[in-house]
Structures are given as C-alpha cells and as structure tokens.
One Martini backbone bead per residue (centre of mass of N, CA, C, O) as a GRO file, in nm:
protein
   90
    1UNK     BB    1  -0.612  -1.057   0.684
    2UNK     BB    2  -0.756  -1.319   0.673
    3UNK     BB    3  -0.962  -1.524   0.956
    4UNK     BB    4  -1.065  -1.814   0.883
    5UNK     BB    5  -1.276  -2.108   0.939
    6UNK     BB    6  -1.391  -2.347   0.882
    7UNK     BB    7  -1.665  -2.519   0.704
    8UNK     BB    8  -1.962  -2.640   0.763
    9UNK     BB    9  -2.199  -2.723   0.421
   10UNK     BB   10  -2.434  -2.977   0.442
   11UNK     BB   11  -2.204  -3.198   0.568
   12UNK     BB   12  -1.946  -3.019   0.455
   13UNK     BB   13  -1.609  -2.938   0.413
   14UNK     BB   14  -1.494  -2.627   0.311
   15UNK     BB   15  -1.266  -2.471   0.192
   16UNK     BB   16  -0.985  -2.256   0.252
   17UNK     BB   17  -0.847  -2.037   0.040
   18UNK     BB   18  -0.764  -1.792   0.274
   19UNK     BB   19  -0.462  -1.948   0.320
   20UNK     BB   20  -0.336  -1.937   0.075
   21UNK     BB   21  -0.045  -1.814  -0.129
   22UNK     BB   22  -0.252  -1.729  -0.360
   23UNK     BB   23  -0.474  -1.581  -0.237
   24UNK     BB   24  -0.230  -1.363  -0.076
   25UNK     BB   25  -0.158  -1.278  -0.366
   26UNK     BB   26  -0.405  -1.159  -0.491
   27UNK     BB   27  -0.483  -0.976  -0.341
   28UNK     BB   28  -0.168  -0.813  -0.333
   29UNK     BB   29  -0.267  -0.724  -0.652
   30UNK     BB   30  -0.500  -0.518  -0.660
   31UNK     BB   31  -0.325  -0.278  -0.652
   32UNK     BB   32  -0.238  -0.304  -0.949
   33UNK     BB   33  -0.498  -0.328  -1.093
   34UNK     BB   34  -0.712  -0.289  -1.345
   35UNK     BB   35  -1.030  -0.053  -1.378
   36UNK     BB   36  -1.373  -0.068  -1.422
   37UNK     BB   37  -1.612   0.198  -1.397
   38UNK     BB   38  -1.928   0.121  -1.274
   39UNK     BB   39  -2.310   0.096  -1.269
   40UNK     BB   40  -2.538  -0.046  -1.133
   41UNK     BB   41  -2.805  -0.194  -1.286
   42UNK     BB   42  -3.093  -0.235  -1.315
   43UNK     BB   43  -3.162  -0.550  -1.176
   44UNK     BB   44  -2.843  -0.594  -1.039
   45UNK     BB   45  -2.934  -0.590  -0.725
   46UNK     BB   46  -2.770  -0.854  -0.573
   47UNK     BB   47  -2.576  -0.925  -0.860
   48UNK     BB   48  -2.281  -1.072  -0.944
   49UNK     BB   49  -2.331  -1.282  -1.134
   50UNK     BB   50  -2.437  -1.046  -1.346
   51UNK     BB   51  -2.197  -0.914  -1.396
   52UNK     BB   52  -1.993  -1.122  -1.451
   53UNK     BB   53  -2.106  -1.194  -1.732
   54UNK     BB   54  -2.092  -0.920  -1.843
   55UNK     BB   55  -1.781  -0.890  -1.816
   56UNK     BB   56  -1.715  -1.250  -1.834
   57UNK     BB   57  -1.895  -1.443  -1.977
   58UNK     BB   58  -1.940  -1.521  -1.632
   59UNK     BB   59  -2.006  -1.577  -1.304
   60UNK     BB   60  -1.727  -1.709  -1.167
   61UNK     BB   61  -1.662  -1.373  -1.113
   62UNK     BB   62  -1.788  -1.230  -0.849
   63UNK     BB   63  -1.605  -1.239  -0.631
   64UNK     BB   64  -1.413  -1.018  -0.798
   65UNK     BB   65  -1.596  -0.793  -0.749
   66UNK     BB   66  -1.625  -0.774  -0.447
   67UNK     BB   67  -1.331  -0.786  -0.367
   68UNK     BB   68  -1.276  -0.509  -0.487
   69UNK     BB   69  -1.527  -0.377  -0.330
   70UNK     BB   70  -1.557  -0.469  -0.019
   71UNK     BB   71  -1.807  -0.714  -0.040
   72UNK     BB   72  -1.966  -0.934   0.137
   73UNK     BB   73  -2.283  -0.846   0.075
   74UNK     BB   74  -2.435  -0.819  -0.176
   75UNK     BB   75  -2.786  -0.815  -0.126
   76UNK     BB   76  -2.693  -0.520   0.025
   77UNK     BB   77  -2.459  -0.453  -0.101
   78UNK     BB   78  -2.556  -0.406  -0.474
   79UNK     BB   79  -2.700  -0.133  -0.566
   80UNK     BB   80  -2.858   0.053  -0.750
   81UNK     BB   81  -2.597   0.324  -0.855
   82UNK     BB   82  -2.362   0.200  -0.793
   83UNK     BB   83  -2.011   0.215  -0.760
   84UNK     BB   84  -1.754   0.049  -0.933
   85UNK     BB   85  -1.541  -0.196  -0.962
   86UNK     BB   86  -1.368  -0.356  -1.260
   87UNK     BB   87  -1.194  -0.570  -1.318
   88UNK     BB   88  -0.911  -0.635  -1.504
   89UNK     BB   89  -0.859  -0.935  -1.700
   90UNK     BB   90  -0.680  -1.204  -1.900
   0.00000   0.00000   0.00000
C-alpha cells in the first residue's frame, strides 16, 4: 500500500507510522467509514489544519481529511471550491 523510507528532518528521526498494522488497519477501514460531503470555503485553501478544526474542533485531524480525499499536497490540491469528503469520526 504505502512504501516510505524511513526520514530525518532537521537532523531527527522521523517515524514511519505508515509500516505500523494499527496503520494499515485504519486505511483499510476508510472504505467502510462514513462521510460528510463539504466544500472547501473561501479562505481556507491549502489549510487542512483550518478545515480540521472546523470539523473535530481541533487542527490534529488534518492529515485524517488529505488521507480521505487522496491528497498528499494540501497546498495545492486544497482550492476553494473543491468537494471534499470529511470523515465522520467518533
């Protein structure tokens, strides 16, 4: 599915979370999850953090909305007006 190398950024370590089978379970349940259809409002282009916070009242969950909508570039796949998909989470 995903094949990272392992990273150093700004002389650490980075973590591969995506080798983990906790991972690779939450992938694989993407296709079972239900999901709120948005679109991307004025301002809030190339801010998954900005769209996170309206969604789950917190930034921590951008990565949660790219990986759903199969975005690796927010800054540049992320334009106002775009359809997006907004996990619903418990």
């Amino acid at each position: 599915m995903f094949n990272f190398e392992s990273k150093v950024f700004k002389g650490k370590q980075v973590k591969d979370i995506s080798a983990s089978t906790s991972w690779n379970s939450f992938y694989a349940d993407l296709d079972g999850m239900k999901f709120k259809v948005a679109l991307v409002p004025t301002g809030y282009a190339g801010r998954a953090d900005l769209l996170s916070h309206e969604a789950y009242g917190t930034v921590s969950y951008w990565w949660l909305i790219c990986l759903a909508n199969n975005i690796t570039n927010p800054f540049e796949e992320l334009t106002s007006g775009k359809q997006i998909r907004i996990p619903i989470i418990d």
